[in-house]
Structures are given as C-alpha cells and as structure tokens.
N, C-alpha and C positions, 0 to 999 in steps of 0.2 A: 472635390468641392461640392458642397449640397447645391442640390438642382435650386430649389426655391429662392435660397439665399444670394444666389448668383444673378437671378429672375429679378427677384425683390430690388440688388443691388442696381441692374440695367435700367429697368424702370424708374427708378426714383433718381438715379441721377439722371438718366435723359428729362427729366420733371425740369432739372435747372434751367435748361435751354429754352423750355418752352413757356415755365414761369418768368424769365426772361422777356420774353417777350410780351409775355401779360404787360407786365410792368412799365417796357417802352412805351405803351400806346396811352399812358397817362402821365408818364414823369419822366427824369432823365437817369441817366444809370447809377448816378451817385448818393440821388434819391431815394432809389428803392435801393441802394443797399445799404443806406444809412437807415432806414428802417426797417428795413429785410434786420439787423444786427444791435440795432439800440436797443428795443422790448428783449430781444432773447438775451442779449447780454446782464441786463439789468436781474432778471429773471435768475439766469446762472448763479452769477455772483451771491445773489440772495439764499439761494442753493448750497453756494459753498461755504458758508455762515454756516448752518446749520449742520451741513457734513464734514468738518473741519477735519477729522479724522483721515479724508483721502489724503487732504495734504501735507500730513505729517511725516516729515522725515525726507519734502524735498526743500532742494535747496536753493539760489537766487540764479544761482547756472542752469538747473531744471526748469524754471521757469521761465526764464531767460531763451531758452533752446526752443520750447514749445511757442513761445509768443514767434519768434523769427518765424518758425514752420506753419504757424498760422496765417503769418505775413505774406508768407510764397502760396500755401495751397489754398487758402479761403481769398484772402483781398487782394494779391497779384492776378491769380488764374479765374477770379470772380469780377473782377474787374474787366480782363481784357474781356470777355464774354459779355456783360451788357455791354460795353460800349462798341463793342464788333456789331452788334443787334443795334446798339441806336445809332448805328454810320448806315447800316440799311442791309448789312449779310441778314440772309435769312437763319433762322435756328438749325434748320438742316446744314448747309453751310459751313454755320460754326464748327458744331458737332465735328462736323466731316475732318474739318484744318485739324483739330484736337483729336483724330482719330491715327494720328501718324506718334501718340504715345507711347504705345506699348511697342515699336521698333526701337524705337531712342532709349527705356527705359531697360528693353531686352538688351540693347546692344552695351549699355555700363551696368548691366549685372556681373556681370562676370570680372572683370577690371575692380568695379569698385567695392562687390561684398564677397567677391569669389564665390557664386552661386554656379551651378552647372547650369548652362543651357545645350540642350541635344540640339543632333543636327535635325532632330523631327520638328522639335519646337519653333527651330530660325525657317522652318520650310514654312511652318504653318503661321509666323510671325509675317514673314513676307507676301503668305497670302491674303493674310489680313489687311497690308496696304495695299494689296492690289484692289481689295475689295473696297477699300477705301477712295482709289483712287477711281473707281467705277461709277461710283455714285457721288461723287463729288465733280466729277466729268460733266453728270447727267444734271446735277443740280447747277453748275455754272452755263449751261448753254442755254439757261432761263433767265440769266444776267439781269438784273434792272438798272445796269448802272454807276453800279456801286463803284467808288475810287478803288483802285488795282491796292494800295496800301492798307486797305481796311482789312483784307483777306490776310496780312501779319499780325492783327493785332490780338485774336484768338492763338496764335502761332506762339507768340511769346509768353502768351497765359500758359502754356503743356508744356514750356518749357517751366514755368515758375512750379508749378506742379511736380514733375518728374523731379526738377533737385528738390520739392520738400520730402518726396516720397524717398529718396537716398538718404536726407538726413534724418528723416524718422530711422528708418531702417539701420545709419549706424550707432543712434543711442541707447546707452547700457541702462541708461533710467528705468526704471519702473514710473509707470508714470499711468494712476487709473485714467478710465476713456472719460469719466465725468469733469475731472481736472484738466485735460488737456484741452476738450470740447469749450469748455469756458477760458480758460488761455488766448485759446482762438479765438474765440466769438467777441470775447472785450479787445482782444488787440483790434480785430476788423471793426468794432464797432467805433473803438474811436480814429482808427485812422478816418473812416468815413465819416464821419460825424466833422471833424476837420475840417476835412475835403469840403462838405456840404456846406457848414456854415461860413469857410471862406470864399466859395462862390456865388453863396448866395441861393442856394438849392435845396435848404434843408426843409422848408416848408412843405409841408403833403399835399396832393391836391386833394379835393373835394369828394371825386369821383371816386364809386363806392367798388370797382373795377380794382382803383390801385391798392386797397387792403384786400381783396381778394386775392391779386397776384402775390402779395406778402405775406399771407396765410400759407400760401401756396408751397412758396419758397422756403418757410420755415420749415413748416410738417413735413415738406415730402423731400425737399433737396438738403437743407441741413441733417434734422434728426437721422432722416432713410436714406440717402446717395453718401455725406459724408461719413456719417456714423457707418456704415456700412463696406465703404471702401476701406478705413484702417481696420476693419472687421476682419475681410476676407484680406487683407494684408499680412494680419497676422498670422491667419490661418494658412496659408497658400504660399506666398510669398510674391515677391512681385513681379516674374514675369507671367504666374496668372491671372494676377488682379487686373494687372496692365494690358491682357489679352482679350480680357472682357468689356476694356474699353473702346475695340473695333465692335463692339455692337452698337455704339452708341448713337453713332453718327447713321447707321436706318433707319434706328430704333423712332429716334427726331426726326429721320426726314416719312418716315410712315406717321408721327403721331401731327407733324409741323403742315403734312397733306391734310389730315383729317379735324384740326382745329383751325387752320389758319388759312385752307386751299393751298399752300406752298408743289410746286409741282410733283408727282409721283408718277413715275412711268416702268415701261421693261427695264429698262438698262437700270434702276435705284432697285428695284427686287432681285433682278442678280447679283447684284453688289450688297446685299443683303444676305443671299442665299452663299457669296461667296465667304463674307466673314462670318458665319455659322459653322461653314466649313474649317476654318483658322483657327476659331475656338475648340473644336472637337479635336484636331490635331493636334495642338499645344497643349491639351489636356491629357491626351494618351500619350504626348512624346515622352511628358513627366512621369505617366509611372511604368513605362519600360527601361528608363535609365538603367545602367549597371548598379549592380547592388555591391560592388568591390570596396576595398578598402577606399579608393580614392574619393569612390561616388559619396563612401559615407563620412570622409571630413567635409566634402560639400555639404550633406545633407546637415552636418551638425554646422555651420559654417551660417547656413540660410538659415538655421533655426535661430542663432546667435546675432544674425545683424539684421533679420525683418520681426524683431519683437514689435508691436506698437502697443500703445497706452492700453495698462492694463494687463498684460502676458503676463501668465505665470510661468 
C-alpha cells in the first residue's frame, strides 16, 4: 500500500473527529451535519446533471444499494460520533471506542468474503487493540464525567460502518466513486435535513467558528478520510484498510492534545507506538501469505468481493 496514501488517508479521517468537535462548540450534532451535507449534496447532484454518462447503465437496485450504504457508513457512523462529542467523550475517546474496527471487520473476513487472514496478521490485529486499549485506558482516567452510556454510542457508529464496508465489498455493481459519493451525500443530507427541521435545529448559528468547522469537514473528512477509505478499499482490501484504522484513535488523541489541550501523556505514545507496530505486521503478514493454489482462490476471491465504486 502506498506510504502517502495511507498517511493522506490517517490524517484526513482523524480530521472528522476533530472537525467534530469544531462544530459542537457552536451547534448541535444534527446541525452541523445537516449542513456538513446539504451544500455538498446540492452541489453533487448538480454534478451529476452534467455527467450523466457515469450513471448509465445502473439500475434502481444500484442505487438503491449505494443509498442503504451511505445510510450505515456516512449518517449512522457520523452520527454516532458527533453526538458521542456533544454528551461530552472527548474526540480522542471516540476515536479510541471506533478503534476496536479492524478486529470486528478482520474477524468476518474470512466467514463472510472468504479473504485469507494469516496468523501474522490476527497477531498483529490483536496488537492493534491492545494498543487501542492503552490509550484509551490513559484517556479515560481523565474522566469529566461523562454518563458510562455515552462511551456506546461511538461503539454502535463502527458497527454501522464495518456492515456498510461488507456490503460494499459484496456488490458486483460497477458503480463510479463520483456516483456513489453523491448517493451518499444526498441520502445523508436529507435524512439530516429531517432530523433538523423536525427538531427544530436546522437554523445555523451566527458564529463564524461554525462554517469553519464545516469547511472543515467537507474538504478534509468527506472528499480526503471518505473518498480515501473505499480508495485504499479497493486497493488493499479490508483487513488492511481496517488496520489503519488502529491509528486513528492517537492519531486524535495527539492532534485532540494539541488543539483542544485534551490529555496526552506516556501511557497514549505507547499506545501509539504500539499500533504502529500492528500496522507494520498486518502489512507484512499479507505479503508472506502462501502463494499455492488455495492462497490464490483467496487472492481472486478478495479481488472479487472488495471491488468499491469505480474498480475496474
């Protein structure tokens, strides 16, 4: 997997967590995602007027597929996440709960797309949550408080994630990344659009703060963390997309110290230092696999069910 893209990928989705928090300190979670999602959806659409060409030749079940999967990976797992941040989890925190991904996601590979997993890889997956659970140790014993229930509600956003990343991965669609990207973005935008004007939430505040944090979240967490995730999806397949999701949760609690003062101490850089280590293993476990007959129905097996939008 390319070094930068991998980089490019860690950073810009740890960007959500902390755009995230931009945006609690002016509005509520429904709010900035109803306008984190109406501009860029409007925008899409308008987009897809003019490129009508990508969507030739799918059909109301292709779209139909991609809306549900937009449903689970953008506004289920986007959701749980601001509203984790506005019960009062810190971004590092979050991060951390959703950092127990790529074991859940490694462990129904194999079951559900028959991808091989070595035993290198489940070594260096388990190291990952240990690393996970190190810094997540270190960041809860700075408590403020927060109700014991709040720490699920990020928990069930990686679950809405992990099954949309299984049903990308078993669709035979062709389906370009610009089509699917707008699927998503209008399905998110009007559920929350909904949500907002049935609560009564959909007005912006004033503050010039809350279109920063939604500048934020567009450029860096939509285009670069999602665009980038079914990138390396396709490319890689997903128990190494899902293994560079144990960086994510330092990644926030380093960047969530340095904008926000959120605690950083020894125990959150070894737990840094140790999912660094989980990555580097999970990387080389994959290319010592066997190269036998069996390894290579896997290998055509993972080619076949982690195509995302777009693969040729």
């Amino acid at each position: 997997m390319n070094i930068l893209l991998s980089l490019a990928f860690v950073l810009c989705w740890s960007s959500g967590f902390i755009g995230a928090k931009l945006g609690a300190g002016s509005a509520s979670a429904i709010t900035v995602l109803m306008w984190r999602f109406l501009p860029l959806a409007v925008v899409l659409l308008a987009v897809a007027v003019l490129m009508r060409g990508a969507w030739r030749g799918l059909t109301a079940r292709d779209v139909t597929r991609q809306a549900v999967i937009g449903l689970l990976s953008q506004s289920g797992y986007l959701l749980s996440v601001y509203y984790a941040i506005q019960l009062g989890v810190s971004s590092g925190t979050t991060a951390l709960i959703d950092g127990v991904q790529p074991l859940v996601a490694g462990a129904l590979a194999g079951p559900l797309l028959g991808q091989y997993v070595s035993g290198r890889q489940w070594i260096g997956l388990g190291l990952g949550l240990s690393g996970v659970a190190v810094v997540t140790l270190a960041d809860a014993a700075a408590g403020t408080g927060v109700a014991w229930w709040a720490y699920a509600v990020p928990l069930l956003g990686m679950l809405s994630l992990v099954a949309a990343t299984f049903l990308e991965s078993r669709s035979r669609a062709r389906v370009a990344p610009s089509v699917s990207l707008t699927v998503h973005c209008a399905t998110s935008a009007v559920l929350f659009t909904a949500l907002a004007l049935g609560t009564g939430a959909a007005a912006p505040p004033a503050e010039g703060a809350f279109w920063v944090a939604v500048a934020w979240l567009v450029g860096l967490s939509t285009f670069g963390g999602y665009g980038l995730y079914w990138l390396i999806l396709e490319r890689s397949g997903v128990t190494k997309v899902n293994t560079l999701m144990f960086l994510m949760a330092p990644v926030t609690a380093v960047w969530g110290a340095l904008m926000f003062g959120e605690p950083f101490g020894l125990q959150t850089a070894l737990g840094l230092a140790v999912c660094l280590a989980a990555v580097v293993i999970v990387h080389r476990g994959a290319g010592r696999r066997s190269t036998g007959p069996a390894t290579a129905r896997g290998e055509r097996r993972e080619n076949r069910w982690t195509r995302s939008p777009g693969s040729t």
